[in-house]
N, C-alpha and C positions, 0 to 999 in steps of 0.2 A: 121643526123637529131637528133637522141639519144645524140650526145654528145652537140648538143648546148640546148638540154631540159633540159643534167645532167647542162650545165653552168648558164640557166637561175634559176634554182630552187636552186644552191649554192649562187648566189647574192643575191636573193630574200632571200634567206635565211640569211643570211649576213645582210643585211639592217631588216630586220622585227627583226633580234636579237640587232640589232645595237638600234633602235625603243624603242624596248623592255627596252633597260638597261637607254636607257634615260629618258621614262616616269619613271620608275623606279626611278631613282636618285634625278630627278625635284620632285617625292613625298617625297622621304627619305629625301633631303636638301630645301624643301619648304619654313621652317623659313629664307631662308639666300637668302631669295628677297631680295631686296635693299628697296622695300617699308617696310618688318618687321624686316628687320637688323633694320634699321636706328633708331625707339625708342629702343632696347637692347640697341644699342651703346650711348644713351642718348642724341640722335643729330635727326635733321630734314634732309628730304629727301628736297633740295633745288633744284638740278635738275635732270634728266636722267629718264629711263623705272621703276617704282616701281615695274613688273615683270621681269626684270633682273635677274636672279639664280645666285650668283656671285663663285659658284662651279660647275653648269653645264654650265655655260655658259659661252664663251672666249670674254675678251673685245678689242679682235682684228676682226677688220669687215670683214677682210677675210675670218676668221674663219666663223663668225656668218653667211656671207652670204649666207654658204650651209646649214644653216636650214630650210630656206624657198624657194617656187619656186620663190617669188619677189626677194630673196636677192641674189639668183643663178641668175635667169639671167641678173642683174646688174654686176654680178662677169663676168659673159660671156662678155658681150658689151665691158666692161671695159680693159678685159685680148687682146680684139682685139682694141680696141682703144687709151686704156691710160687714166688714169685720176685718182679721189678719188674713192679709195673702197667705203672709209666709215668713219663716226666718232663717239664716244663713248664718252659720259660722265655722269658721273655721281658722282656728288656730297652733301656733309654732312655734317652738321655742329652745337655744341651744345656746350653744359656746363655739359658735363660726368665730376660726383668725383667736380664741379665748377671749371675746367679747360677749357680755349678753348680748342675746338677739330676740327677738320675735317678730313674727308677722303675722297679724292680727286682721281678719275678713270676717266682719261681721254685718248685717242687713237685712233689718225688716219691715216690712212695708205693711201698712192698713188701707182699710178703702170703706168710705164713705161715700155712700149715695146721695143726693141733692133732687129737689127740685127744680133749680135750673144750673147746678152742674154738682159733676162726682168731685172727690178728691182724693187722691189717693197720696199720703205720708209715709216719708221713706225716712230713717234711723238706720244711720252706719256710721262705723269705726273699721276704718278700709288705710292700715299702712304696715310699713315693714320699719320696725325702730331698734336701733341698738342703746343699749346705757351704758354712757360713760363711767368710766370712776371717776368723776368730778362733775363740779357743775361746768355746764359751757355757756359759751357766750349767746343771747338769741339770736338767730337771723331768719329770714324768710326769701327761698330763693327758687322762682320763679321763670317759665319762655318768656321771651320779651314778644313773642308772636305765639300766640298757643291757637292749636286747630281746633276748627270749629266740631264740636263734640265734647274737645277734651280740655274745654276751660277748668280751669284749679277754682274751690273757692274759698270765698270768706269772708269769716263772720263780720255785718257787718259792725257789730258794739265791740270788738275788737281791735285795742289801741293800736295804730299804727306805727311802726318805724321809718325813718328816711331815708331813702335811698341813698346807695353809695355805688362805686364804681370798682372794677376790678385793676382797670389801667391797664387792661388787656384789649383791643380793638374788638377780637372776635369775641373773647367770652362776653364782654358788653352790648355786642351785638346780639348773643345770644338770650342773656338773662337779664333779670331785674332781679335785684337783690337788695332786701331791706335789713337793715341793721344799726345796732348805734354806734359800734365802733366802728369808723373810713377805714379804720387797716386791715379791719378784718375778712377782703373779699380779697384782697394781696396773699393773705394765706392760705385761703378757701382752693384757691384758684388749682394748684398741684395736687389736690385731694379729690378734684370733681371726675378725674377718668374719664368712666362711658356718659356722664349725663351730659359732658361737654359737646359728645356725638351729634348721632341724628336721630335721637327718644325722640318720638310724639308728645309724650308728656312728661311730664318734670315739675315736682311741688317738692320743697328738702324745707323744713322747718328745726328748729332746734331753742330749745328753753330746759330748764331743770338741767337735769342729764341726760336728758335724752335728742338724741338728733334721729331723725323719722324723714320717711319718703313718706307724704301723705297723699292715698287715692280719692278718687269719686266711684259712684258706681259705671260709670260709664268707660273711666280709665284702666279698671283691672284688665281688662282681656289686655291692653294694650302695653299694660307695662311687663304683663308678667313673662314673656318671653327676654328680658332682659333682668330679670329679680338679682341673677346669680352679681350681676356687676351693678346694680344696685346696690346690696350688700357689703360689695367691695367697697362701693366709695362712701357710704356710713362709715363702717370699721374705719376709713383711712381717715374720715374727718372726725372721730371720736380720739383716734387715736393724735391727731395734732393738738386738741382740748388737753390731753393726758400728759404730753411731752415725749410719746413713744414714736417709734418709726412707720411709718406708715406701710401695711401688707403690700408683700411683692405681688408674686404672679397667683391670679384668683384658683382657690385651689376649694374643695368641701372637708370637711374633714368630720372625723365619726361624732354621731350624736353624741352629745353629754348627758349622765345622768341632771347634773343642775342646770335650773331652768331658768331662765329670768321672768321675774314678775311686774307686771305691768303698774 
């Protein structure tokens, strides 16, 4: 009898600290709601929860559905039935720096039952992209050591580019970056800012007109505490495609009514 008291008062204990560190957090990163992200990022909140915490809170519904007893026992029904967990979106979009912008979190996951194993299928479109006025060049740029969690991916039937170098010691220590023009990581290099730092994660792709920070579900909480200079170094590298000057000191500026469209 004593040992299932010592087992009840260690879970309890467990979850009320578990409790603890999430209120906790949800006050410490309160500005990085989706409803007060969205004017810093100088974009309108268009859709999804404007209490969303996009560092306490996972935008995978499986995740999310252990926070509440509603989303638990959907998670139950489901895990015996089969079907949609859940789906997430949430979307943004303005004229930060007078560039289009958005930043597009979307994620929904199914679950299928098996007889000798479940599966459960995740569908997202998880990045923050500016559009150029012009087309740009493609690249794809990449950690050269990415932590374990937050590996970038990709497709595999998707062509690949060759690598090139920046001709910079550290930032080649830091990145891998694929491209077809060799000169074009020589001009990348004064536009990368904060992701030359110490991000965890870092995926910047760019084709069409559009250059994007692209996530995983596993990397939003991680990246979004730095979204504002993420931003930053889009607009800067949109704006070298352009021939314009590249944004000084990172600033938000009032939502626009025009939106950009994806």
């Amino acid at each position: 009898m004593t040992s299932y008291l010592y087992i009840l008062i260690a879970v309890g204990g467990c979850f009320g600290f578990m409790f603890f560190m999430k209120r906790r957090l949800n006050t410490q990163y309160s500005h990085l709601r989706a409803g007060e992200l969205a004017p810093k990022l100088g974009m309108q909140l268009l859709a999804g929860d404007p209490e969303h915490n996009l560092v306490t809170m996972s935008v995978q519904p499986a995740i999310q559905n252990t926070s509440s007893a509603k989303g638990f026992l959907k998670q139950v029904a489901t895990t015996q039935l089969g079907g949609q967990l859940g789906e997430l979106k949430i979307h943004m979009a303005g004229q930060p720096y007078g560039a289009n912008a958005e930043l597009m979190l979307y994620c929904r996951q199914d679950y299928q039952p098996g007889f000798t194993e479940n599966v459960t299928t995740t569908w997202s479109d998880l990045r923050m992209t500016v559009h150029a006025r012009c087309n740009v060049a493609p690249f794809d740029l990449r950690l050269r050591d990415e932590h374990a969690g937050l590996e970038t991916r990709r497709d595999a039937e998707a062509p690949r580019m060759p690598a090139q170098q920046f001709g910079d010691p550290a930032l080649d220590r830091r990145f891998v970056i694929e491209c077809l023009d060799p000169a074009l990581p020589r001009y990348l290099a004064g536009t990368l800012g904060a992701l030359a730092s110490v991000m965890a994660y870092v995926h910047v792709t760019a084709h069409a007109n559009q250059v994007s920070f692209v996530m995983t579900p596993g990397s939003v909480n991680a990246s979004a505490t730095s979204f504002e200079q993420i931003l930053h170094a889009l607009v800067s590298i949109a704006a070298m495609f352009e021939g314009r000057s590249v944004p000084g000191a990172l600033y938000a500026t009032q939502p626009s009514a025009a939106v950009a469209r994806a």
